[in-house]
C-alpha positions as CSV (number, residue, x, y, z in Angstrom):
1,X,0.0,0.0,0.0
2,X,1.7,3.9,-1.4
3,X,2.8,5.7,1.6
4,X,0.7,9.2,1.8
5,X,1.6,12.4,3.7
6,X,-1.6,13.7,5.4
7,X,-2.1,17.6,6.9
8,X,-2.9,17.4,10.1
9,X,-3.8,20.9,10.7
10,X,-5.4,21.0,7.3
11,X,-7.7,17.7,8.1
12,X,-8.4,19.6,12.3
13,X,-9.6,22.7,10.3
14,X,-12.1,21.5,7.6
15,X,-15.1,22.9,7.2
16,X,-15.7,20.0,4.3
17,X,-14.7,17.5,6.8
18,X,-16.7,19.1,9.7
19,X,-19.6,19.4,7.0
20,X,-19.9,15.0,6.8
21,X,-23.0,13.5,8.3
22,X,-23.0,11.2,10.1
23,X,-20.5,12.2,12.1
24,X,-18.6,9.0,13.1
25,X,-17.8,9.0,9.4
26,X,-15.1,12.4,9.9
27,X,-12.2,9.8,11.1
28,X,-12.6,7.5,8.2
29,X,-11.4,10.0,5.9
30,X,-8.0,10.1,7.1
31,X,-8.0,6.3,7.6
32,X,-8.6,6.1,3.8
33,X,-6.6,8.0,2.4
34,X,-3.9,5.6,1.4
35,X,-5.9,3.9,-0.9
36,X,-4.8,6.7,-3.6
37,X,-2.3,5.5,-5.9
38,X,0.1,7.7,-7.2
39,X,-2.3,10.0,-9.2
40,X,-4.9,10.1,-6.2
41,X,-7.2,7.7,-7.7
42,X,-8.3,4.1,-6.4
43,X,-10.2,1.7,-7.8
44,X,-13.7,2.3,-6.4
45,X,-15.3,-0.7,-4.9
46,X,-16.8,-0.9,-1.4
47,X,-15.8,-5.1,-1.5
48,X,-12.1,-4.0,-2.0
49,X,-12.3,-1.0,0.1
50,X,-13.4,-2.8,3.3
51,X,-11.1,-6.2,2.4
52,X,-8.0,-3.6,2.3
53,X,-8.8,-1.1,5.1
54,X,-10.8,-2.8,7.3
55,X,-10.9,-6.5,6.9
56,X,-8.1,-7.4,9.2
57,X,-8.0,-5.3,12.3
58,X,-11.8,-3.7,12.1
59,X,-14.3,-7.0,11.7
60,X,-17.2,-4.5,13.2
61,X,-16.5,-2.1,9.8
62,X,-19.0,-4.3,7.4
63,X,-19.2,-3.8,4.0
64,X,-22.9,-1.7,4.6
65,X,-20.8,0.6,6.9
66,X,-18.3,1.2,4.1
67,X,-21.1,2.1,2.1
68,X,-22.3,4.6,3.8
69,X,-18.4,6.2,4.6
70,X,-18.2,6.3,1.3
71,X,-21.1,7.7,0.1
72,X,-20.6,10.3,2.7
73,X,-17.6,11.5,1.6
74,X,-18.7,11.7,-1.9
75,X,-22.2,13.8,-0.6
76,X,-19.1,16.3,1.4
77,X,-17.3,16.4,-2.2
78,X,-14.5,14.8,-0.7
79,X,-14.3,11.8,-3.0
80,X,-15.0,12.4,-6.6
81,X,-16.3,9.3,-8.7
82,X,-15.5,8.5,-12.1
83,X,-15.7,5.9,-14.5
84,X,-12.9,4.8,-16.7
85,X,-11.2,1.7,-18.2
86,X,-14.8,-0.1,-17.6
87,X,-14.1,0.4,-13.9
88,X,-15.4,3.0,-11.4
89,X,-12.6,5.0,-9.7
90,X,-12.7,7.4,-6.9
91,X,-10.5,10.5,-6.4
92,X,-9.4,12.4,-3.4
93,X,-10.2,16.0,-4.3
94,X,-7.5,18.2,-3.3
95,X,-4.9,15.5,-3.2
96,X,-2.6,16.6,-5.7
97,X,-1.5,19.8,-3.9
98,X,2.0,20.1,-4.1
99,X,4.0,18.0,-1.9
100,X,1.0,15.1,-0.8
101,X,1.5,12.6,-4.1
102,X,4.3,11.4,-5.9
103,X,6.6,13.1,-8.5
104,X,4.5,12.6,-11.8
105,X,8.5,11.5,-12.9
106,X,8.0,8.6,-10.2
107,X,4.2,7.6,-11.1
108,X,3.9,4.6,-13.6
109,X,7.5,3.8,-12.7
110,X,7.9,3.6,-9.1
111,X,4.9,3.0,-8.0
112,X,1.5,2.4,-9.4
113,X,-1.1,4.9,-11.5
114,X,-4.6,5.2,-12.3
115,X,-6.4,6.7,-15.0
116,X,-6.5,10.7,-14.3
117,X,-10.3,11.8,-13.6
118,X,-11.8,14.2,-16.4
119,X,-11.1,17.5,-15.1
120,X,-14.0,19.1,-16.9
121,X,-16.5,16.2,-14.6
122,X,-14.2,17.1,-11.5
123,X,-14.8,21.2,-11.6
124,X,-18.4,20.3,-12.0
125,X,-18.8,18.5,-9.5
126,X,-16.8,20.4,-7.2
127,X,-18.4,24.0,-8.2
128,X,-22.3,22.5,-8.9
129,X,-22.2,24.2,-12.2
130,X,-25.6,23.8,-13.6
131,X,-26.5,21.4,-16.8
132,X,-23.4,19.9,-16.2
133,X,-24.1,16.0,-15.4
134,X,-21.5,13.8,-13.1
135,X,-22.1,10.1,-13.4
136,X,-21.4,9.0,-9.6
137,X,-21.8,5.7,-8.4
138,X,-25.1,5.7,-6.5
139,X,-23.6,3.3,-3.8
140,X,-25.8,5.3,-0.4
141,X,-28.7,3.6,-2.5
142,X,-26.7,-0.3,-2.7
143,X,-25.8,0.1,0.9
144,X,-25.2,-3.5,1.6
145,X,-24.6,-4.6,-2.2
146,X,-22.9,-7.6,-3.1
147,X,-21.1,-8.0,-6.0
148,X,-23.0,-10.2,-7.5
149,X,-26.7,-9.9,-6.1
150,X,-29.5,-12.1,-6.9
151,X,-32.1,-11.1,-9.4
152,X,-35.5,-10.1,-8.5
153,X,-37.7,-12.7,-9.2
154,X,-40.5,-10.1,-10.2
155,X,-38.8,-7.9,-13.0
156,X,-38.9,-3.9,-11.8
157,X,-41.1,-2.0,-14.0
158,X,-38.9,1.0,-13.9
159,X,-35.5,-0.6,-13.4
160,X,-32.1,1.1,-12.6
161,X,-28.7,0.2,-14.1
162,X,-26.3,-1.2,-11.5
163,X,-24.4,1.3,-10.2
164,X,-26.0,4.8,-11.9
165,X,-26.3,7.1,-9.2
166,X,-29.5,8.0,-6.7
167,X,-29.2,11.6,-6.7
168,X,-31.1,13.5,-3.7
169,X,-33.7,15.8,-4.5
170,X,-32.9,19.7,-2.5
171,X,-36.2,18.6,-0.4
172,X,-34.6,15.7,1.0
173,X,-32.4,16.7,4.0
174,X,-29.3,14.5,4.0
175,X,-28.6,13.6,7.4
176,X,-31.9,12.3,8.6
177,X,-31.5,10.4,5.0
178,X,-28.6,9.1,5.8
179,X,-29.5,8.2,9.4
180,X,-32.7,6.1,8.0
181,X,-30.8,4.0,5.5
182,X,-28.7,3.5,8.8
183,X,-30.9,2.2,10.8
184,X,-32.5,0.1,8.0
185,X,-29.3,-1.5,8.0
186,X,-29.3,-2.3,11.6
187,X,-33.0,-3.9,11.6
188,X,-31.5,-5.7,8.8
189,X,-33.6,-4.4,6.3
190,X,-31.6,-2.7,4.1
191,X,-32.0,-0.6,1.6
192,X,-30.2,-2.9,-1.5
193,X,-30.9,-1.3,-4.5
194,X,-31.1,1.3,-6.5
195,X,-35.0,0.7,-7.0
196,X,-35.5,0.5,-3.7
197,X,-34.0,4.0,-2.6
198,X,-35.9,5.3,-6.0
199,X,-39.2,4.0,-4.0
200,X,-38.3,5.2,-0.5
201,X,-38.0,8.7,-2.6
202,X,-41.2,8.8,-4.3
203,X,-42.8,7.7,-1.1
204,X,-41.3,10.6,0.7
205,X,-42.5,12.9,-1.8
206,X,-45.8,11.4,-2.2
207,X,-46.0,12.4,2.0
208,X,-44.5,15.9,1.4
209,X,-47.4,16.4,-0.9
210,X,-49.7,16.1,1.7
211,X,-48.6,18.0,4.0
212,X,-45.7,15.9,6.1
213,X,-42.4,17.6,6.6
214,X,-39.6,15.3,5.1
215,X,-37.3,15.2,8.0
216,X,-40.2,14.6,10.4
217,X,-41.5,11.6,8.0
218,X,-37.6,10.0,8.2
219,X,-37.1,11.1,12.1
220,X,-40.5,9.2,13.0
221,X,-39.5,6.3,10.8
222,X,-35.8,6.2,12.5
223,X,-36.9,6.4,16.1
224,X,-39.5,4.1,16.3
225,X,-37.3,1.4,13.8
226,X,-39.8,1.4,11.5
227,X,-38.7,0.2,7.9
228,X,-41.2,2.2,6.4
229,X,-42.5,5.9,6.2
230,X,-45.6,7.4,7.4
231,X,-47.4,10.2,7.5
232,X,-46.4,12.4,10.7
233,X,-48.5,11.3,14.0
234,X,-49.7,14.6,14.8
235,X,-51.8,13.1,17.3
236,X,-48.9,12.5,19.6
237,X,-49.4,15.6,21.8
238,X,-52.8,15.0,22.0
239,X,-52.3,11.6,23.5
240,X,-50.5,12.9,25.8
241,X,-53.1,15.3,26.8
242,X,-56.0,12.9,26.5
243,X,-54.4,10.5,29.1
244,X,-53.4,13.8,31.5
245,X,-57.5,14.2,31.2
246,X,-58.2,10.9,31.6
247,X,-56.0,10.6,35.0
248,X,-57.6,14.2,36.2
249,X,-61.6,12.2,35.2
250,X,-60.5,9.4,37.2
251,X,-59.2,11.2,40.1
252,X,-62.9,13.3,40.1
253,X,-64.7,10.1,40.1
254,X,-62.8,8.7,43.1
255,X,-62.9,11.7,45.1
256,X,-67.0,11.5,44.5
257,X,-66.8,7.9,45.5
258,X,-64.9,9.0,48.7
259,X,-67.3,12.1,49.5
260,X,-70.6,9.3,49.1
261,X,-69.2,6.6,51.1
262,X,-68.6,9.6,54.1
263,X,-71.6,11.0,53.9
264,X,-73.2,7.5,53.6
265,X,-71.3,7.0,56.8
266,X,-71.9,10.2,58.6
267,X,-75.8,9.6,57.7
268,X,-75.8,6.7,59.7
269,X,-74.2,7.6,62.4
270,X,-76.6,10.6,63.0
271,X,-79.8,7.9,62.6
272,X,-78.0,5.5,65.7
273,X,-77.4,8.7,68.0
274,X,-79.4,9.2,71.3
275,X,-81.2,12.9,69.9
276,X,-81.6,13.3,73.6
277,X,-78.3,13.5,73.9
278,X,-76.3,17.3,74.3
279,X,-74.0,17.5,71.3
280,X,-70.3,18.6,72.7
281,X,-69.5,22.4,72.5
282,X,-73.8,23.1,72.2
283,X,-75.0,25.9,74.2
284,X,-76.7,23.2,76.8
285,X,-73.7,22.0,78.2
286,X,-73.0,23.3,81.8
C-alpha cells in the first residue's frame, strides 16, 4: 500500500470534513486516504475497500458501513467518482496539492497509476455548475450490495442500471436520509438497491405532498425502527393530553366515591345517636 503524507492541521480545520453526516464517518477520511495511488485515484469498490482497510483489524467495519463512509464523503465532495477503463474510480479532491502525491517522474514507474479523472467532470462537480451532469456511483442507495446480487424474481417495471447514481432531491435533507438508510441497515432491512432507494424517494415525496415535513417523516421512521414511512402522528401531543384528562376524570370520580361513602357514613351515624343526647360544644352544656 503507497505511503501518503496527510495535513494534520489542514484535516483539524475542515469545514468540508466538519460538513460529513453522520459524524462518526469524519475519522474514516483520514483512515482512507492511502488507498490513492500515485495519481490520487483508487479503484472504487466498497468489497475491495473494506477487504483492504478494514478487513483485518476492524471485523465491526462491514461492507454496509463502508457504504455509507463512502457515500458520505462523496455527498461532502471529498471523493470524486469517475468511470474509466470499464471500472469506477474514486479521487481524493484536493490530493494533488504540491508535496502530498508522488513526483509525476516517479508515477507509472515507481509506483503504481490510475487513470487521471476528467477534469472538466471534477470542476463540476466540485463547483455545482448547472447542466453539467457527473455520473457518480449511487452506492448510499446499494448500501449493503454484493457483488454479485440475486435477481428479482418479479422484474422492476422502472428498473435502474447497476451502479447509476440516486441523486437526492434539495427537499430531501441528507442527514436524517442518511440516518434512516442506517438504521435500516441495523434492523437488517436494508436498503439494496437502486429501486428501492428510487421507492423510499417517491414515497417521501408522495407524504410531502400532503402536507408531512420530510425530516419529520424519516425522524419518526428512525426512532421508532420502523422500515417504512408514514405520514407524521400529529396526534402524539394529543395523546399525551388525553391521558393527562383521563387521570384528572379518574381522580374526580374517586374523590365522588370517597365524598358518598362519608356522607353515607356520617348519615348513619346521626340515625343510631341518642337525639336526647347534648351534642359537645352546644349551648346546653353546663
Amino acid at each position: 500500500m503507497p505511503k501518503r503524507i496527510i495535513d494534520g492541521e489542514a484535516l483539524w480545520g475542515s469545514d468540508r470534513i466538519a460538513s460529513v453526516e453522520p459524524e462518526w464517518v469524519r475519522p474514516e477520511y483520514a483512515n482512507l486516504i492511502p488507498l490513492a495511488l500515485s495519481n490520487g485515484v483508487f479503484e472504487f469498490s466498497v468489497r475491495r475497500v473494506w477487504k483492504d482497510v478494514y478487513a483485518y483489524n476492524r471485523p465491526s467495519m462491514t461492507e454496509k458501513k463502508v457504504a455509507i463512509v463512502l457515500e458520505a464523503l462523496r455527498a461532502a465532495k471529498l471523493l470524486f467518482v469517475f468511470q474509466a477503463e470499464g471500472k469506477s474510480w474514486g479521487f481524493w479532491t484536493g490530493i494533488d496539492r504540491p508535496g502530498r502525491l508522488p513526483s509525476r517522474e516517479r508515477r507509472g514507474t515507481h509506483e503504481k497509476t490510475g487513470p487521471e479523472p476528467p477534469a472538466d467532470l471534477l470542476q463540476c462537480f466540485l463547483t455545482d455548475t448547472k447542466g453539467c451532469h457527473v455520473d457518480s456511483d449511487g452506492i448510499l442507495a446499494r448500501a449493503s450490495a454484493r457483488p454479485e446480487p440475486k435477481p428479482n424474481p418479479k422484474p422492476d417495471p422502472n428498473p435502474t442500471e447497476e451502479g447509476s447514481e440516486v441523486s437526492l432531491p434539495q427537499w430531501v435533507p441528507q442527514r436524517e436520509w442518511l440516518d434512516f438508510v442506517a438504521m435500516r441497515l441495523n434492523i437488517r432491512k436494508p436498503i439494496k438497491t437502486a429501486s428501492q432507494a428510487h421507492y423510499c424517494l417517491r414515497q417521501l415525496e408522495s407524504l410531502r405532498a400532503q402536507g408531512n415535513d420530510v425530516a419529520a417523516v424519516l425522524s419518526q421512521s428512525i426512532a421508532a425502527n420502523w422500515q417504512g414511512l408514514f405520514p407524521v402522528k400529529s396526534g402524539a401531543n394529543n395523546a399525551n393530553k388525553s391521558v393527562a384528562d383521563q387521570t384528572r376524570r379518574n381522580a374526580a370520580i374517586a374523590l365522588e366515591r370517597i365524598e358518598q361513602r362519608e356522607a353515607r357514613a356520617a348519615a348513619a351515624g346521626g340515625a343510631g345517636r341518642d337525639s336526647s343526647a347534648p351534642e359537645w360544644g352546644s349551648a346546653d352544656e353546663s
